[in-house]
PyMOL Python script that loads the backbone (N, CA, C, O; Angstrom):
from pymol import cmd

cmd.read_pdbstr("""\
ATOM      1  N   UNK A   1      91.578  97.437 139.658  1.00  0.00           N
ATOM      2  CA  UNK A   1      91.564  96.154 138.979  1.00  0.00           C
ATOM      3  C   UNK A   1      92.979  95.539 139.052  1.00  0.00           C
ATOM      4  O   UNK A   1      93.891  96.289 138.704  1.00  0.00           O
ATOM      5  N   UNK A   2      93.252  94.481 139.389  1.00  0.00           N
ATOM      6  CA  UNK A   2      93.768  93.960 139.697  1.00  0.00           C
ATOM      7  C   UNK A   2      94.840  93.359 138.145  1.00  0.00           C
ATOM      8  O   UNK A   2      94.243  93.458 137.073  1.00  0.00           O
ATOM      9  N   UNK A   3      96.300  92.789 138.079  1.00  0.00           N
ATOM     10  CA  UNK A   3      96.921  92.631 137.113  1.00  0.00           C
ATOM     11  C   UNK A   3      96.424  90.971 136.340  1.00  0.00           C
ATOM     12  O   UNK A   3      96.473  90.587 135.171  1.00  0.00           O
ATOM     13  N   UNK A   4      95.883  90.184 137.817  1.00  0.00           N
ATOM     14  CA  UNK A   4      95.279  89.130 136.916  1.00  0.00           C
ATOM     15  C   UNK A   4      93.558  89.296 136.728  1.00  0.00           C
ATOM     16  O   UNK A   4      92.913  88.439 136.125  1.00  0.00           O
ATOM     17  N   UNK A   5      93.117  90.140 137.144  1.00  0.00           N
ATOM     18  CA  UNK A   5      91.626  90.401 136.511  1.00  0.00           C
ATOM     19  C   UNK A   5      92.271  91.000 134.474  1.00  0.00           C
ATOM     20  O   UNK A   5      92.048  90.487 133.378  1.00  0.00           O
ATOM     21  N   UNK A   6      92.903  91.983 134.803  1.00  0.00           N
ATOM     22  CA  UNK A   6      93.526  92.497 133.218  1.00  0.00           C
ATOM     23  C   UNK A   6      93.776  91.617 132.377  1.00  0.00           C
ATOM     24  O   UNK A   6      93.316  91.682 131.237  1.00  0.00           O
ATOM     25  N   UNK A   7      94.712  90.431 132.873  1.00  0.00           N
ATOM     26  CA  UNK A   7      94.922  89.061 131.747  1.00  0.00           C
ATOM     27  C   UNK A   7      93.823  88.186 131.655  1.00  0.00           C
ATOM     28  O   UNK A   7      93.960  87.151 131.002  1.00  0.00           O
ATOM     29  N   UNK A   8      92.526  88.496 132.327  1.00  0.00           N
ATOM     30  CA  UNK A   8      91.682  87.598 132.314  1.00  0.00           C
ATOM     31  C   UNK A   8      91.102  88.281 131.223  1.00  0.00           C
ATOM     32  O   UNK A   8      90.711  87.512 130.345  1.00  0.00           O
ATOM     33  N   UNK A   9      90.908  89.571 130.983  1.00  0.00           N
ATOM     34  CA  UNK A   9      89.814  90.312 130.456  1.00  0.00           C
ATOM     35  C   UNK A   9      90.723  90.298 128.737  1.00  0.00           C
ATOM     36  O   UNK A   9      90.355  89.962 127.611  1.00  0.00           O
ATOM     37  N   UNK A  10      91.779  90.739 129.189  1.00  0.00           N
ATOM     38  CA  UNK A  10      93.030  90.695 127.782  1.00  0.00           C
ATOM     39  C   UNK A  10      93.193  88.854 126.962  1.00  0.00           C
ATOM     40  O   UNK A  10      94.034  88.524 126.126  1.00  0.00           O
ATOM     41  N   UNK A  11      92.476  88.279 127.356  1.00  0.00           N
ATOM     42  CA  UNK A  11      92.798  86.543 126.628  1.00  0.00           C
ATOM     43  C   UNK A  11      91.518  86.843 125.830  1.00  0.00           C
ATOM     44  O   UNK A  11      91.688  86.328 124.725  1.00  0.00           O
ATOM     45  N   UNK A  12      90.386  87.404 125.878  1.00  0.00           N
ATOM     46  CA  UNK A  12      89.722  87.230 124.241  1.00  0.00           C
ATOM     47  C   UNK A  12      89.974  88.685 123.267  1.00  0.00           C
ATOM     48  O   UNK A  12      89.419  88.789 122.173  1.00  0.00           O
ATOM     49  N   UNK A  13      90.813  89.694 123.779  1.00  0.00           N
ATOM     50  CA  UNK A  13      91.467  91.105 122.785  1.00  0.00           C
ATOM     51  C   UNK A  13      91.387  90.097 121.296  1.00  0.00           C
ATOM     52  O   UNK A  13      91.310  88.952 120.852  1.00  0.00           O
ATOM     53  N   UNK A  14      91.441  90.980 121.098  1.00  0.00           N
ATOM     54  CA  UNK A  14      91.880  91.110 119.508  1.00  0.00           C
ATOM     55  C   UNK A  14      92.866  91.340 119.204  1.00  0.00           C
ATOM     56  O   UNK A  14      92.908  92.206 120.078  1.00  0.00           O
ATOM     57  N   UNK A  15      93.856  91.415 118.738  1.00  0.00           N
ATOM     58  CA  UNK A  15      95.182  91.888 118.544  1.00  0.00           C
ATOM     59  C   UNK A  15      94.954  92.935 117.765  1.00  0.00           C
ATOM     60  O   UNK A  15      94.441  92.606 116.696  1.00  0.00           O
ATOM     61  N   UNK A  16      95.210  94.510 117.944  1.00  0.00           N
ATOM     62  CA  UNK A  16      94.718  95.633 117.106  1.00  0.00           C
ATOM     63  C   UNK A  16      95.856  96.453 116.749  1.00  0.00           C
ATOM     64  O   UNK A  16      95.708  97.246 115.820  1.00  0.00           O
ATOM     65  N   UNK A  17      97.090  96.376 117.411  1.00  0.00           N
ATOM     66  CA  UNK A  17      97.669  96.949 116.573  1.00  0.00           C
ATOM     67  C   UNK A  17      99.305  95.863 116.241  1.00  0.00           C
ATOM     68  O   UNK A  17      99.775  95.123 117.105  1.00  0.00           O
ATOM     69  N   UNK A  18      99.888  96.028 114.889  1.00  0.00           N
ATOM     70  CA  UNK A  18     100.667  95.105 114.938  1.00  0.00           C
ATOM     71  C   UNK A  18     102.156  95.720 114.817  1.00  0.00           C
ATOM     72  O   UNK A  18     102.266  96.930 114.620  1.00  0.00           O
ATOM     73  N   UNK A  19     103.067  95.073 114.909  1.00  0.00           N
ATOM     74  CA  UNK A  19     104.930  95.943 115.219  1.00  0.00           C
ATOM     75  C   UNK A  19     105.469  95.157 113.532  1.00  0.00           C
ATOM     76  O   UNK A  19     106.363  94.363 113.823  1.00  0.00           O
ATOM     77  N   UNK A  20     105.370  95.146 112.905  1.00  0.00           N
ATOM     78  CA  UNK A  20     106.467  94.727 111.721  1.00  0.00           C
ATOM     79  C   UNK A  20     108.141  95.562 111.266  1.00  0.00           C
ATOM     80  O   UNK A  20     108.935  96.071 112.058  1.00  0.00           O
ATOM     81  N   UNK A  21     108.244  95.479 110.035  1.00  0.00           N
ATOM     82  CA  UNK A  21     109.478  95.936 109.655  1.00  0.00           C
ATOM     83  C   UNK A  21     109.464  97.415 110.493  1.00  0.00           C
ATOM     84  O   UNK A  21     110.418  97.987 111.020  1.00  0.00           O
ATOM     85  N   UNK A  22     108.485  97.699 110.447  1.00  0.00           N
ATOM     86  CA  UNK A  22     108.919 100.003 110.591  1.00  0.00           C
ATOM     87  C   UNK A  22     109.373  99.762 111.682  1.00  0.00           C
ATOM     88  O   UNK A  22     110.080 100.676 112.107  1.00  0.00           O
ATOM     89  N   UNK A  23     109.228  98.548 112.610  1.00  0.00           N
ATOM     90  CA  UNK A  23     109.362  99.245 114.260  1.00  0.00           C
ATOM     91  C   UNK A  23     108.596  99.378 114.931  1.00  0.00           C
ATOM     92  O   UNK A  23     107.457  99.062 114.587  1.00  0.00           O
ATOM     93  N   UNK A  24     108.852  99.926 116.253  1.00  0.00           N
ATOM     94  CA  UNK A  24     108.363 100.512 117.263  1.00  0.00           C
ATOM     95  C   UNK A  24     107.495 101.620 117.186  1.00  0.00           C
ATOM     96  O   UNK A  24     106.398 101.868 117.686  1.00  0.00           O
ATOM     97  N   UNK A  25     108.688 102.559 116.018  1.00  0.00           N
ATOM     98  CA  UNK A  25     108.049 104.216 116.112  1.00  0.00           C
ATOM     99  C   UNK A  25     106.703 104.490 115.494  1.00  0.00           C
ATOM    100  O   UNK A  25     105.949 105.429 115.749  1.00  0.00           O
ATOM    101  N   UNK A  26     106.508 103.360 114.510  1.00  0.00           N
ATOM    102  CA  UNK A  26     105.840 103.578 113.728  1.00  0.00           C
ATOM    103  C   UNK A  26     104.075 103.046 114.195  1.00  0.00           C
ATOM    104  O   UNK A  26     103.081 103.035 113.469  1.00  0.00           O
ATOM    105  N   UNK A  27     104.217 102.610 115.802  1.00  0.00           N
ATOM    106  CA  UNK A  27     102.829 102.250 116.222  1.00  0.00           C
ATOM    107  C   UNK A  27     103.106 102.692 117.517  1.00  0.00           C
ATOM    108  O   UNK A  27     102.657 101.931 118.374  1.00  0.00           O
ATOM    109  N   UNK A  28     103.745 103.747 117.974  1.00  0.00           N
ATOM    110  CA  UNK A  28     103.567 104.492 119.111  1.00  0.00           C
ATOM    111  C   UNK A  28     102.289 105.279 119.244  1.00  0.00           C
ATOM    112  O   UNK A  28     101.511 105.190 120.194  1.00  0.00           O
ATOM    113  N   UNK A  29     102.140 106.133 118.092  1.00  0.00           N
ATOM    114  CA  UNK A  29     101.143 106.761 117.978  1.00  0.00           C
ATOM    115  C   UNK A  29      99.639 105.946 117.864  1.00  0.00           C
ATOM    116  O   UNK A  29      98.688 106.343 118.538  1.00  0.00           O
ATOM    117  N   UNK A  30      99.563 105.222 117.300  1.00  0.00           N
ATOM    118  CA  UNK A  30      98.459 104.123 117.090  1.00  0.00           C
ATOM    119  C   UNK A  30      97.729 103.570 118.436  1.00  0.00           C
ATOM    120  O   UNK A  30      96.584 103.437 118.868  1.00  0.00           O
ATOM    121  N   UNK A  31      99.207 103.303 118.883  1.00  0.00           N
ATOM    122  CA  UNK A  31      98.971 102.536 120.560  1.00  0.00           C
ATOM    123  C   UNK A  31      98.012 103.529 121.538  1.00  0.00           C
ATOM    124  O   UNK A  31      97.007 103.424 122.240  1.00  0.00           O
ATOM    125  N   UNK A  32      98.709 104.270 121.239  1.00  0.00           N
ATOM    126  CA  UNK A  32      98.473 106.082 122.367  1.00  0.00           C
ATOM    127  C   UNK A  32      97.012 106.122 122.218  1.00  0.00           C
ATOM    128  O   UNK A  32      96.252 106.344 123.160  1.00  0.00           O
ATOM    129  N   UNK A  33      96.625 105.891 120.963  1.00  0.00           N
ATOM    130  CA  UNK A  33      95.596 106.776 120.569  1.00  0.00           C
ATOM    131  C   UNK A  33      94.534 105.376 120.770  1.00  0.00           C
ATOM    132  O   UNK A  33      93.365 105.758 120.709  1.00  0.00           O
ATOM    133  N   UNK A  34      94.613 104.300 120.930  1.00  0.00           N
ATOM    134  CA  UNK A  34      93.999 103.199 121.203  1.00  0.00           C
ATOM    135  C   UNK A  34      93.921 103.273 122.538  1.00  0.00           C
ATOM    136  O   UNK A  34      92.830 103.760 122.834  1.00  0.00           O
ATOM    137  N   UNK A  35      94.800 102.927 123.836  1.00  0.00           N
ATOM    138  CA  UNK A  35      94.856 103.340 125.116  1.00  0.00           C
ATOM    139  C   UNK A  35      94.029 104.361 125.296  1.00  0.00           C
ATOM    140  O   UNK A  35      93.297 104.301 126.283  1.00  0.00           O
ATOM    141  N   UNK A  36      93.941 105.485 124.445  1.00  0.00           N
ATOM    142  CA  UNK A  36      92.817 106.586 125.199  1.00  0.00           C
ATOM    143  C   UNK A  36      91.797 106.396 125.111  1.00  0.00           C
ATOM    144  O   UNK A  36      90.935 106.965 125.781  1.00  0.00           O
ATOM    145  N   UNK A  37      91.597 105.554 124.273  1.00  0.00           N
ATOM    146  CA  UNK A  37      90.101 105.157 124.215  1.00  0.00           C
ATOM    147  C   UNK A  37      89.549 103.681 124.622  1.00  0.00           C
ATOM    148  O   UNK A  37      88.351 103.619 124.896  1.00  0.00           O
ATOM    149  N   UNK A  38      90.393 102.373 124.693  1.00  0.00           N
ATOM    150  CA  UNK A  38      89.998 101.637 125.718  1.00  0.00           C
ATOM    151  C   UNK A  38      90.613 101.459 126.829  1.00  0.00           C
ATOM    152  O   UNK A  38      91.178 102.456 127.276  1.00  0.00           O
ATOM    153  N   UNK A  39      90.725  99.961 127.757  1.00  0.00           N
ATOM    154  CA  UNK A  39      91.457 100.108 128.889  1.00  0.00           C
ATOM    155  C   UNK A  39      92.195  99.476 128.632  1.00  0.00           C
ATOM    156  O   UNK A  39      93.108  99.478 129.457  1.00  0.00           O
ATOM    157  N   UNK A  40      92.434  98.361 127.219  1.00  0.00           N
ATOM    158  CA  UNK A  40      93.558  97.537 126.868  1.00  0.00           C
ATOM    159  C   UNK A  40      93.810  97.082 125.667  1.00  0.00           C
ATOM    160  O   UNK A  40      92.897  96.858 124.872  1.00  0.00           O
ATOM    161  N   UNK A  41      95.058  96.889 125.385  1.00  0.00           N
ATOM    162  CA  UNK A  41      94.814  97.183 124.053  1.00  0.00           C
ATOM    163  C   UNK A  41      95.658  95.732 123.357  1.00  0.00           C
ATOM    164  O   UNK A  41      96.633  95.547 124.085  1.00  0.00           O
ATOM    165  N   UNK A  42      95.638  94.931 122.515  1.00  0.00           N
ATOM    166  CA  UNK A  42      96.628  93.997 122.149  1.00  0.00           C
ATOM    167  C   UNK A  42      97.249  94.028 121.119  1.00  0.00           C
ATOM    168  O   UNK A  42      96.552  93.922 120.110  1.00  0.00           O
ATOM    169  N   UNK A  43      99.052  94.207 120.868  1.00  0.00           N
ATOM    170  CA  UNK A  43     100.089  93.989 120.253  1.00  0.00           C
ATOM    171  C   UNK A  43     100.518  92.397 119.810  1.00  0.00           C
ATOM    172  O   UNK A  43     100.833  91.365 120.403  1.00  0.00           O
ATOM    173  N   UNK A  44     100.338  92.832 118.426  1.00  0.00           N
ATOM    174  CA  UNK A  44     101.318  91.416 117.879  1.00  0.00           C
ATOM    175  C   UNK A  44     102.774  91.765 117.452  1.00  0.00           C
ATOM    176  O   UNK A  44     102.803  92.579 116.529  1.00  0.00           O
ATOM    177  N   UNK A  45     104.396  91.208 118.048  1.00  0.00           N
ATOM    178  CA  UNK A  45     105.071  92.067 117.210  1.00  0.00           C
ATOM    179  C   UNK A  45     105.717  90.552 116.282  1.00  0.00           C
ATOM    180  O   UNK A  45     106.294  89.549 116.702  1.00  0.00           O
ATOM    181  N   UNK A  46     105.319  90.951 114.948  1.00  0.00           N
ATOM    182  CA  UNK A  46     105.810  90.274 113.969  1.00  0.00           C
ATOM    183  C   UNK A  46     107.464  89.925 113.679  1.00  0.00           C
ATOM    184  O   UNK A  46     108.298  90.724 114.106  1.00  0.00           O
ATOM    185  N   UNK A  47     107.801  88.988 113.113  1.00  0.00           N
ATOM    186  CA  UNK A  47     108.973  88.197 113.146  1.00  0.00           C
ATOM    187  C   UNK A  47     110.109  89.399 112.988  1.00  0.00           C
ATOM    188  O   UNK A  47     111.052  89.696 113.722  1.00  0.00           O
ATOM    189  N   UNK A  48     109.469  90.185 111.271  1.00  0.00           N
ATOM    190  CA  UNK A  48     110.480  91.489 110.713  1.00  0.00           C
ATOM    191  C   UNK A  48     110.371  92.295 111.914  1.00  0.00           C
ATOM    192  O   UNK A  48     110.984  93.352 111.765  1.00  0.00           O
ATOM    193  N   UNK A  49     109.716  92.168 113.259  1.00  0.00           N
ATOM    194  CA  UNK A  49     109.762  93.587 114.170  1.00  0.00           C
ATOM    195  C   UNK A  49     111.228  92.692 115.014  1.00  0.00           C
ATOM    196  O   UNK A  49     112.245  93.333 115.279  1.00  0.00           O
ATOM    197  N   UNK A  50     111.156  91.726 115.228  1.00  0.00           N
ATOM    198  CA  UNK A  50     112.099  91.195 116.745  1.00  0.00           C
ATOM    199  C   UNK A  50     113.354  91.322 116.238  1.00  0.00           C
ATOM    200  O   UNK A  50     114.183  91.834 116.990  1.00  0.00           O
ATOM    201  N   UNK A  51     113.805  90.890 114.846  1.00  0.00           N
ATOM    202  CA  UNK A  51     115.277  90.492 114.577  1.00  0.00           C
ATOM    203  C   UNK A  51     115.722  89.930 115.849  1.00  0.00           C
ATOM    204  O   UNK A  51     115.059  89.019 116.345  1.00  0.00           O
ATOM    205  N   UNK A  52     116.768  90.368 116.434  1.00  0.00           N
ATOM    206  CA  UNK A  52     117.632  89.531 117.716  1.00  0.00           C
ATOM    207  C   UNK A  52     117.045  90.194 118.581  1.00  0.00           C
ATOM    208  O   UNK A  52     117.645  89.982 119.635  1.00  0.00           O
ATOM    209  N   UNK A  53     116.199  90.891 118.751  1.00  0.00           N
ATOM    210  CA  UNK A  53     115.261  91.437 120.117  1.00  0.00           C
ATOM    211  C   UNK A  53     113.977  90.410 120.364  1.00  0.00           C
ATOM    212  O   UNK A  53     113.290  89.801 119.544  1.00  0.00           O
ATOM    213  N   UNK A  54     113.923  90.458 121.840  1.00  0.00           N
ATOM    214  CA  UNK A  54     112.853  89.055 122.448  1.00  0.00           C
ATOM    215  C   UNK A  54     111.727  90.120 122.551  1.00  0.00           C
ATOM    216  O   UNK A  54     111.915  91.287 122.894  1.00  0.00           O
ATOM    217  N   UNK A  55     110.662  89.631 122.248  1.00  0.00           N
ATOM    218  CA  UNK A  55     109.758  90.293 122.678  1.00  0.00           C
ATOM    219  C   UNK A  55     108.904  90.968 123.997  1.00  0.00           C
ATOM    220  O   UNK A  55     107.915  91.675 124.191  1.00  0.00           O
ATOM    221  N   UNK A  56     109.821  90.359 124.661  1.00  0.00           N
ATOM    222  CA  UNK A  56     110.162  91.273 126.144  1.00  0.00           C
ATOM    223  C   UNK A  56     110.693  92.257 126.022  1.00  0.00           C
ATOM    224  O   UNK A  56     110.192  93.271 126.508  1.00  0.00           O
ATOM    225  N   UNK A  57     111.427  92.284 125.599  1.00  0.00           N
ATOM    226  CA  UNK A  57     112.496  93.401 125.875  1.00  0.00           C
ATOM    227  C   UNK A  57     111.369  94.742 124.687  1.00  0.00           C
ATOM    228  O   UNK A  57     111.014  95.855 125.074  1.00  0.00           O
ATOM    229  N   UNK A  58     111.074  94.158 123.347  1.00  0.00           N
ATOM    230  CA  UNK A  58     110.323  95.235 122.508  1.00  0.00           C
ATOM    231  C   UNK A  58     109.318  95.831 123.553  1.00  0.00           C
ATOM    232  O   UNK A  58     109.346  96.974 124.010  1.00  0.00           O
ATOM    233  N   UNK A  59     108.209  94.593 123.911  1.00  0.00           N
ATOM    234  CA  UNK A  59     106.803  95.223 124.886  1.00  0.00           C
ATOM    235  C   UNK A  59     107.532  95.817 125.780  1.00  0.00           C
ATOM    236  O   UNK A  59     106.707  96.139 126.635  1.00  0.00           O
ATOM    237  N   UNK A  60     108.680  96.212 126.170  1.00  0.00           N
ATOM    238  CA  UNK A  60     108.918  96.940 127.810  1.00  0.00           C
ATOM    239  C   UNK A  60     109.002  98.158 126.871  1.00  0.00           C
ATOM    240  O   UNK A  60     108.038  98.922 126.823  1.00  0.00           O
ATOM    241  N   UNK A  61     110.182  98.403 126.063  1.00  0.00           N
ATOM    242  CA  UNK A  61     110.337  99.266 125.007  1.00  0.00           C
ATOM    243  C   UNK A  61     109.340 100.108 124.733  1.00  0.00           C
ATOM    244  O   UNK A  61     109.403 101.331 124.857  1.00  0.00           O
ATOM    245  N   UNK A  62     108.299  99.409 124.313  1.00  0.00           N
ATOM    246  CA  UNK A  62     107.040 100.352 123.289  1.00  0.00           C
ATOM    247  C   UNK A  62     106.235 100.815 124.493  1.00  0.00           C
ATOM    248  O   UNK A  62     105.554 101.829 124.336  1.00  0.00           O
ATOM    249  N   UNK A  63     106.218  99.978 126.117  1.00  0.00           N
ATOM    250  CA  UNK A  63     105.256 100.270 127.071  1.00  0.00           C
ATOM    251  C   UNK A  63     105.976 101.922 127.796  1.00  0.00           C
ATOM    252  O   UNK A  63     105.316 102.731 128.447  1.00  0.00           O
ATOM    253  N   UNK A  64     106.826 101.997 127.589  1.00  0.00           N
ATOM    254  CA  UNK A  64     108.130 103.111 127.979  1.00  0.00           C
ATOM    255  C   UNK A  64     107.992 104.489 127.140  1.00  0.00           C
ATOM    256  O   UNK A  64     108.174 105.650 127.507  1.00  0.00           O
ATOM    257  N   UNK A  65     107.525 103.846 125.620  1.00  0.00           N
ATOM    258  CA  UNK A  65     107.645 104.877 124.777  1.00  0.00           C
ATOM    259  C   UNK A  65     106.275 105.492 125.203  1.00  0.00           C
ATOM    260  O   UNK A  65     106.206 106.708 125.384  1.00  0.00           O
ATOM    261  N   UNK A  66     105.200 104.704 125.367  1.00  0.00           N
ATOM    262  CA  UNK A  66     103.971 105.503 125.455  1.00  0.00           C
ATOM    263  C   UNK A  66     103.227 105.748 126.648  1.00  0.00           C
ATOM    264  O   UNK A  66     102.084 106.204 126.663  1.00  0.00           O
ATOM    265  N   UNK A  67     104.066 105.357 127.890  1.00  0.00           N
ATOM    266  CA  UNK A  67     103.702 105.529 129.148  1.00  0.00           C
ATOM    267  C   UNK A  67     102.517 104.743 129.543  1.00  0.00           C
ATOM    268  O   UNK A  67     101.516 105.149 130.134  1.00  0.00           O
ATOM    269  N   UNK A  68     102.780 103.594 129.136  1.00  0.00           N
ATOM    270  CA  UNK A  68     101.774 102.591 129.545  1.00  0.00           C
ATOM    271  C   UNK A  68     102.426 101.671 130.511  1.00  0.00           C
ATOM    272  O   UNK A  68     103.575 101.643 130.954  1.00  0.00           O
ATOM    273  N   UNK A  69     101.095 100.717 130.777  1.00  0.00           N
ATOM    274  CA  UNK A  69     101.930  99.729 131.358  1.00  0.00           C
ATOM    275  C   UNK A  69     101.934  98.191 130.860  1.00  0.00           C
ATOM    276  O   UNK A  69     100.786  97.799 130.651  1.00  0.00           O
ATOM    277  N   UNK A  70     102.555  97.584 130.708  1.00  0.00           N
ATOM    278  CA  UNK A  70     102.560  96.602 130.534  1.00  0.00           C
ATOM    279  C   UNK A  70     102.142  95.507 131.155  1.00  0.00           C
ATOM    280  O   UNK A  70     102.767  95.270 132.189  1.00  0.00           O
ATOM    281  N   UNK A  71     100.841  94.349 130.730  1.00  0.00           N
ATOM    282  CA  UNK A  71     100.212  93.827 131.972  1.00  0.00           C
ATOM    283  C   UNK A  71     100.860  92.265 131.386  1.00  0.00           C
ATOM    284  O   UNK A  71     101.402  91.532 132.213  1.00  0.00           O
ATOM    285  N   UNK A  72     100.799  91.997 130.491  1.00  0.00           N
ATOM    286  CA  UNK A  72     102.026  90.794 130.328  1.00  0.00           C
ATOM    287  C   UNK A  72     101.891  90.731 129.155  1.00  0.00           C
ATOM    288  O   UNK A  72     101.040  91.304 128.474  1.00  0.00           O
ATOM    289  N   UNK A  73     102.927  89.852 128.738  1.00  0.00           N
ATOM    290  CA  UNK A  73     103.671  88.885 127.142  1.00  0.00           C
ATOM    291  C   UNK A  73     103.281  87.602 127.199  1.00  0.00           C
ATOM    292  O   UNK A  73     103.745  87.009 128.173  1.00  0.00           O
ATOM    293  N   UNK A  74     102.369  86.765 126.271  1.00  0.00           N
ATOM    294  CA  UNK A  74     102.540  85.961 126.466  1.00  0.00           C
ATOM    295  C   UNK A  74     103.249  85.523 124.726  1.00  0.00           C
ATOM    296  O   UNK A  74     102.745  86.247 123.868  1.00  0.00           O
ATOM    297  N   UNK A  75     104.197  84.581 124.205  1.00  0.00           N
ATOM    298  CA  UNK A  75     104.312  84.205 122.646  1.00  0.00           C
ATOM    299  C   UNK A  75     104.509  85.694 122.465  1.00  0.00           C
ATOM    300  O   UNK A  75     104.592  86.470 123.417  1.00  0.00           O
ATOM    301  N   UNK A  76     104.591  86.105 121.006  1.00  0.00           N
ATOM    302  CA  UNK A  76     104.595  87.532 120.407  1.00  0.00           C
ATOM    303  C   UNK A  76     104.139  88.341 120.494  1.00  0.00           C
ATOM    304  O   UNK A  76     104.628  89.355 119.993  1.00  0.00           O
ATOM    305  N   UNK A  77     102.556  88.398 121.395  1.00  0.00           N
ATOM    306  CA  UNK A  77     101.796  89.180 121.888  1.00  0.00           C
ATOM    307  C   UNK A  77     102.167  89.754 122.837  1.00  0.00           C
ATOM    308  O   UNK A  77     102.989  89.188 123.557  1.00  0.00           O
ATOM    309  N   UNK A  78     101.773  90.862 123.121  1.00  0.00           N
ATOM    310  CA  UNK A  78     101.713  91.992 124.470  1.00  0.00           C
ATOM    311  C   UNK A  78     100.405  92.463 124.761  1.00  0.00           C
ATOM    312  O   UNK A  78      99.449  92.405 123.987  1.00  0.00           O
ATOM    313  N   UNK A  79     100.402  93.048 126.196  1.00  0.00           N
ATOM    314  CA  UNK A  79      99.181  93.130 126.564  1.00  0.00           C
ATOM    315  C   UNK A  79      99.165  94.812 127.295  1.00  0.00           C
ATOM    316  O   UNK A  79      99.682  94.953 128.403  1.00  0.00           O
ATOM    317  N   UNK A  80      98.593  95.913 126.642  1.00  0.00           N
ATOM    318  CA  UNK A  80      98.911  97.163 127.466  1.00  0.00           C
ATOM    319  C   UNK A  80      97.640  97.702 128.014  1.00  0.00           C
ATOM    320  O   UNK A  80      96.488  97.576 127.600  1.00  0.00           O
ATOM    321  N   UNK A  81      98.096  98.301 128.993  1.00  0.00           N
ATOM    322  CA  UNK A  81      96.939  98.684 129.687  1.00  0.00           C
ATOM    323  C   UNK A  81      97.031 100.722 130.205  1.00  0.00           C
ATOM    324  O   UNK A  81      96.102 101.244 130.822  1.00  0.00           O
TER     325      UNK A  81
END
""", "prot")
cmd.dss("prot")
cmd.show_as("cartoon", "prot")
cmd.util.cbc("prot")
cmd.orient("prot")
């Protein structure tokens, strides 16, 4: 499957898991355990998650921590696959 079949299929997700104050660490596990069970999964990271970090730089971050991949960002959202 292709990376724009994934953003086609990822524009009606749900946003299921979200990044606030805790961080990153604190939805690594969440993510992991979502990824094993579908093929994609959608991140919101909230204002208290970015401080002076872009949300590029977090989704590469969290896609790193859990050995995913990252199929794009669009706004605050991320898209893992």
């Amino acid at each position: 499957m292709t990376d724009q079949d994934l953003r086609k299929k990822a524009h009606d997700l749900d946003v299921t898991v979200w990044v606030g104050k805790s961080g990153l660490e604190s939805v690594t596990g969440e993510l992991d355990d979502q990824l094993s069970d579908r093929e994609l999964v959608k991140v919101k990271f909230l204002r208290a998650a970015r401080g002076g970090t872009s949300t590029d730089e977090l989704a590469a971050d969290l896609a790193e921590r859990v050995g995913a991949d990252l199929v794009e960002t669009r706004g605050n959202t991320a898209v893992y696959h």
